[in-house]
C-alpha positions as CSV (number, residue, x, y, z in Angstrom):
1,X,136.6,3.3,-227.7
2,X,132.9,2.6,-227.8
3,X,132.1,0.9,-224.2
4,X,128.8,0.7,-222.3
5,X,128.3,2.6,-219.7
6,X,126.6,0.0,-218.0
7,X,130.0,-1.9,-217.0
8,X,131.0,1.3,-214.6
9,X,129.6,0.3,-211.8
10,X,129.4,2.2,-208.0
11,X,132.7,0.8,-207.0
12,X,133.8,-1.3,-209.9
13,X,133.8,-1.7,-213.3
14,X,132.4,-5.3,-213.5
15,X,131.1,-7.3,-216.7
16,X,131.0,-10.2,-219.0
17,X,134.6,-12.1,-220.0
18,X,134.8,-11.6,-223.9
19,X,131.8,-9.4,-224.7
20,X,132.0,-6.3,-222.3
21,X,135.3,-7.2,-221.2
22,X,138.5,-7.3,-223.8
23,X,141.7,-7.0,-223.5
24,X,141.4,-3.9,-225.6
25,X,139.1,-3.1,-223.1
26,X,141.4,-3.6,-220.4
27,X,144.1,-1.8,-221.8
28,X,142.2,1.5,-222.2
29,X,141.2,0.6,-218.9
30,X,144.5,0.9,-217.8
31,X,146.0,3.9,-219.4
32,X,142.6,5.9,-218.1
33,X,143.5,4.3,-214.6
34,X,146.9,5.3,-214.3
35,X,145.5,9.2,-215.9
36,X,143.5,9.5,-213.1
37,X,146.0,8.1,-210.2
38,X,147.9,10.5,-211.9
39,X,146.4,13.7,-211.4
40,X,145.3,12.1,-207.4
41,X,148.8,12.1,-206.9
42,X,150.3,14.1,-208.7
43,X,153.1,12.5,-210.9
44,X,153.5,9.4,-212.9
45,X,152.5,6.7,-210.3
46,X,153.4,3.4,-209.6
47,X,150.3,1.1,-209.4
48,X,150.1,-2.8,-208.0
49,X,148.0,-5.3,-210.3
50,X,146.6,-8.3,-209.0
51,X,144.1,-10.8,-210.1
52,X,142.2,-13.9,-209.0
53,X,141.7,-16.9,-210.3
54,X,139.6,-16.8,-212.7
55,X,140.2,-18.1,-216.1
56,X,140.3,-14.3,-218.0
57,X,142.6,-13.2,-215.0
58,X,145.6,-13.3,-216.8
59,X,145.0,-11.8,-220.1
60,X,143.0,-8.7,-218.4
61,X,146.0,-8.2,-215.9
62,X,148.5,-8.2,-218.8
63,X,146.6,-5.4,-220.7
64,X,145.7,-3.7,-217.9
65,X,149.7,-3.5,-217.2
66,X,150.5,-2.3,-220.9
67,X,147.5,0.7,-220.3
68,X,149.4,1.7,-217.2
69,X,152.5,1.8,-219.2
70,X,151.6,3.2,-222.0
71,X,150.1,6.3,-219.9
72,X,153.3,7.2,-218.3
73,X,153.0,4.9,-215.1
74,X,154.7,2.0,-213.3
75,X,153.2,-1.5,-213.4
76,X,153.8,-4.0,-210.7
77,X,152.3,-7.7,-211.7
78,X,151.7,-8.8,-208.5
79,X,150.2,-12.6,-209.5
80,X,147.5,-14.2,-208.5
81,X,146.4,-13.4,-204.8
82,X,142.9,-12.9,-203.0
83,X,141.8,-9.0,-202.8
84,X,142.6,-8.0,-199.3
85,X,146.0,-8.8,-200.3
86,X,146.0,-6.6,-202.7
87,X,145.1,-3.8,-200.3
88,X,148.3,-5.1,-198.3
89,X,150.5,-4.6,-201.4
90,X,149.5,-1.0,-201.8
91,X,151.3,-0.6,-198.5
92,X,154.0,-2.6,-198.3
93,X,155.4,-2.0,-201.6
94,X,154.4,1.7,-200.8
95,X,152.2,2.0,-204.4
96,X,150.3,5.2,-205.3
97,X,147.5,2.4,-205.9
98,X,146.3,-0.4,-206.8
99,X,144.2,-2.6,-209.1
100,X,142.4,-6.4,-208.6
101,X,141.0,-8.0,-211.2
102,X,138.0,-9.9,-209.2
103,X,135.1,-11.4,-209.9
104,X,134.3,-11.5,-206.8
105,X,130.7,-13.4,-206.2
106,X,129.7,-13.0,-209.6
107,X,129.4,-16.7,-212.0
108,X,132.1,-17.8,-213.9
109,X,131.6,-15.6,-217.0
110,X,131.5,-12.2,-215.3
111,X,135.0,-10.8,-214.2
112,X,135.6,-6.7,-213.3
113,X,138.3,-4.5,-211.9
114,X,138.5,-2.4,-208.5
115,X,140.6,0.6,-208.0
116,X,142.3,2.9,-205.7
117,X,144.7,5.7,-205.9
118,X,146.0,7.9,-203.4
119,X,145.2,6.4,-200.2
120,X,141.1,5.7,-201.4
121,X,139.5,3.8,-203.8
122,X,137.7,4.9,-207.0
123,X,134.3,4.9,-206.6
124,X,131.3,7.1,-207.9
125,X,132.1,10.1,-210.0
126,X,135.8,8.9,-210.5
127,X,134.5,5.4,-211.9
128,X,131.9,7.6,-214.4
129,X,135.0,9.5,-215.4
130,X,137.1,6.4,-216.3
131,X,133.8,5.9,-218.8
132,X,134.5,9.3,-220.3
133,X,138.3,9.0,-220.7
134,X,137.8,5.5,-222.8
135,X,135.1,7.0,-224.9
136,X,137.5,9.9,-225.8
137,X,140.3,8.1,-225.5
138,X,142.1,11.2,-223.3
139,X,144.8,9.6,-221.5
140,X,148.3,10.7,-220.0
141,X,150.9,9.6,-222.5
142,X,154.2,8.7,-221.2
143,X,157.0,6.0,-220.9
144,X,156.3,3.9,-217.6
145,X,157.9,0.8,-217.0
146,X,156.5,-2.9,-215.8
147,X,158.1,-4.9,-213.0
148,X,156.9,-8.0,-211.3
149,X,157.2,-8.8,-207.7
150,X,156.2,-12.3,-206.6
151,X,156.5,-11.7,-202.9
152,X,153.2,-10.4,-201.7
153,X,151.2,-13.2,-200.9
154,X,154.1,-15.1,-198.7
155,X,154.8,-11.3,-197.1
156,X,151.2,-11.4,-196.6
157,X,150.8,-14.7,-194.9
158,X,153.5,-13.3,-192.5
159,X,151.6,-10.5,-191.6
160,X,148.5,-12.6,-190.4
161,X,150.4,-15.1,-188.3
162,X,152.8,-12.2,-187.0
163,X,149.5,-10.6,-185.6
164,X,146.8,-13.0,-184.6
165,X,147.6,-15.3,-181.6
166,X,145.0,-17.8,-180.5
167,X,145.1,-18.0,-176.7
168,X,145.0,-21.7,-176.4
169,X,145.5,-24.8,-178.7
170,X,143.2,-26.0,-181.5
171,X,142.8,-29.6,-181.8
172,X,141.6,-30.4,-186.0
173,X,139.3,-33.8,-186.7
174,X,139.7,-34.8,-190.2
175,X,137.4,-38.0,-191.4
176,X,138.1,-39.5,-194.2
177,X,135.2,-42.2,-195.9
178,X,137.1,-44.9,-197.6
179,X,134.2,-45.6,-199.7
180,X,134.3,-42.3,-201.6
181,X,137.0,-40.6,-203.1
182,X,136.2,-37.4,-201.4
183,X,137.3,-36.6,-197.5
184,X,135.2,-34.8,-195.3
């Protein structure tokens, strides 16, 4: 697949929703993702997608999934959650990996990917190589298998109120201007 190299960033592979960034382009994504967890960890892995909320969210995560798939690994739709989540997935589903689909601080019509495998994220040299695979379309080939699990963001929740403790009440002010329809 022709792709500019451009797109592969330092730590992500980040461009613009419909031009750079396909779902064909997402799909080879995928299946060079899951190659490369692959050899990291040495057997088909299991990977956790996420994505944010961003309009082209959806229909990147969903080919993203099928490259995994199609490359021998499993897929775990994880839905729509904020990055750091994400990270918390990877551990307490007990992935090989994971992937968000962010677009992070960029305007509306950007979107991109970040990935990690094996304990570390993909960054560098391992973000050129995912250019190479998709040019020469060399990918793992296997059956893998997508599953979904909805509970991350609630388990997540959880985990921030189980640790953090403030030492003494917080009293909130909310004003509210009658004249307007927005509060403040």
């Amino acid at each position: 697949m022709d792709t500019p190299k451009s797109i592969f960033r330092e730590y992500d592979v980040r461009g613009i929703v419909g031009r750079e960034l396909t779902p064909e382009f997402a799909e080879h994504l995928g299946r060079a993702y899951a190659t490369v967890a692959r050899e990291r960890v040495g057997h088909a892995p299991t990977l956790a997608v996420g994505r944010d909320n961003r309009p082209s969210g959806a229909s990147l995560a969903a080919a993203i999934r099928r490259g995994i798939v199609a490359s021998g690994g499993d897929a775990i739709d994880i839905g729509m959650l904020p990055t750091p989540a994400l990270y918390f997935a990877v551990f307490a589903l007990g992935t090989d990996g994971g992937l968000q689909i962010t677009g992070s601080h960029n305007p509306p019509e950007f979107n991109g990917f970040k990935m990690g495998a094996g304990g570390d994220s993909l960054q560098g040299e391992a973000i050129q190589r995912l250019h190479g695979m998709i040019a020469a379309e060399a990918y793992a080939q296997g059956p893998g298998r997508e599953t979904t699990n909805g509970s991350i963001l609630a388990r997540y929740r959880q985990a921030i109120v189980e640790r953090h403790h403030l030492e003494r009440s917080v009293k909130v002010v909310v004003g509210y201007d009658a004249r307007s329809t927005s509060s403040r």
